[in-house]
C-alpha angles and dihedrals in degrees: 000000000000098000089053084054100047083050092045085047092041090046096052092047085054092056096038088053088046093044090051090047100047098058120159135182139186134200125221130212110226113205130159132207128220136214119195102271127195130172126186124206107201138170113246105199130021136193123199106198102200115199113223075234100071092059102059094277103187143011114339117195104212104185131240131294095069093269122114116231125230118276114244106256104245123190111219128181127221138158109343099007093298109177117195106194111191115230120210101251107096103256091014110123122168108207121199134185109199123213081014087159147006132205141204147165144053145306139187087236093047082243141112118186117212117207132189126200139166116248103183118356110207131071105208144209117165097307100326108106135201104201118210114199141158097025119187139175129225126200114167107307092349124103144148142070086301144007146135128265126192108257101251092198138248092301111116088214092060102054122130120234128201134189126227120243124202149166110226116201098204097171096095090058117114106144132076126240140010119024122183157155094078102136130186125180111210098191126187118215134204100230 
């Protein structure tokens, strides 16, 4: 028995000094392989609070000679930093949602195109209307219905954001409150 012991001990010593002899290692290339990504960050619901001031709330003195003069151009804030600026056409309002989306990622062309459309033109209530046309977007130096912007990368911090630009027909307007069901799709495209 001891002897079957002493053979067992001596056999395992034999493979733990081989194994130790007979060591062998491999090194293994990493790569990684990218799509196009391209992720929008985009606001889902939007409220223009518009001040009666801002419509001319009050008495307006318009001058004499039977002309009206051009309303001053203000600058108001609502939800998610939403500016209405005032043109100078009667009925003519420019609304803007500024930081409206933001994008980020990569793309085999370096690009990304940015792209507006309208979805559903008209804000409701009952049968008083607000219109919304010839909507643009502005980033930087970019602006327009469509252009291309340079991918920033997947970092949050280098996004690039971007506002909403839009003509707002108002003159159909005859109720107060809440008027809604105008729509618009901003898209980012891999080009």
């Amino acid at each position: 028995m001891k002897s079957l012991k002493r053979s067992l001990l001596a056999a395992a010593a034999l493979v733990a000094m081989g194994t130790q002899a007979n060591a062998a290692s491999g090194q293994t290339s990493v790569s990684f392989n990218f799509p196009n990504i391209v992720i929008l960050h985009y606001i889902s619901s939007v409220t223009f609070d518009v001040p009666a001031a801002a419509l001319g709330n009050g008495a307006i003195d318009e001058g004499s000679g039977g002309t009206l003069n051009s309303f001053s151009s203000p600058t108001i804030s609502g939800n998610a930093n939403v500016g209405v600026t005032i043109s100078t056409a009667l009925n003519g309002y420019k609304g803007t949602i500024n930081n409206a989306w933001a994008v980020r990622g990569i793309t085999a062309s370096g690009n990304i195109q940015m792209q507006i459309a309208v979805g559903t033109q008209t804000a409701t209530n009952g049968t008083s209307t607000v219109t919304i046309s010839n909507l643009t977007m502005s980033s930087g130096s970019n602006s327009g219905a469509q252009f291309n912007i340079a991918a920033p990368g997947f970092a949050a911090s280098s996004a690039v954001y971007g506002n909403v630009h839009m003509d707002l027909d108002f003159s159909q307007v005859t109720t107060t409150g809440s008027h809604t069901g105008a729509t618009y799709t901003v898209t980012a495209t891999a080009i």
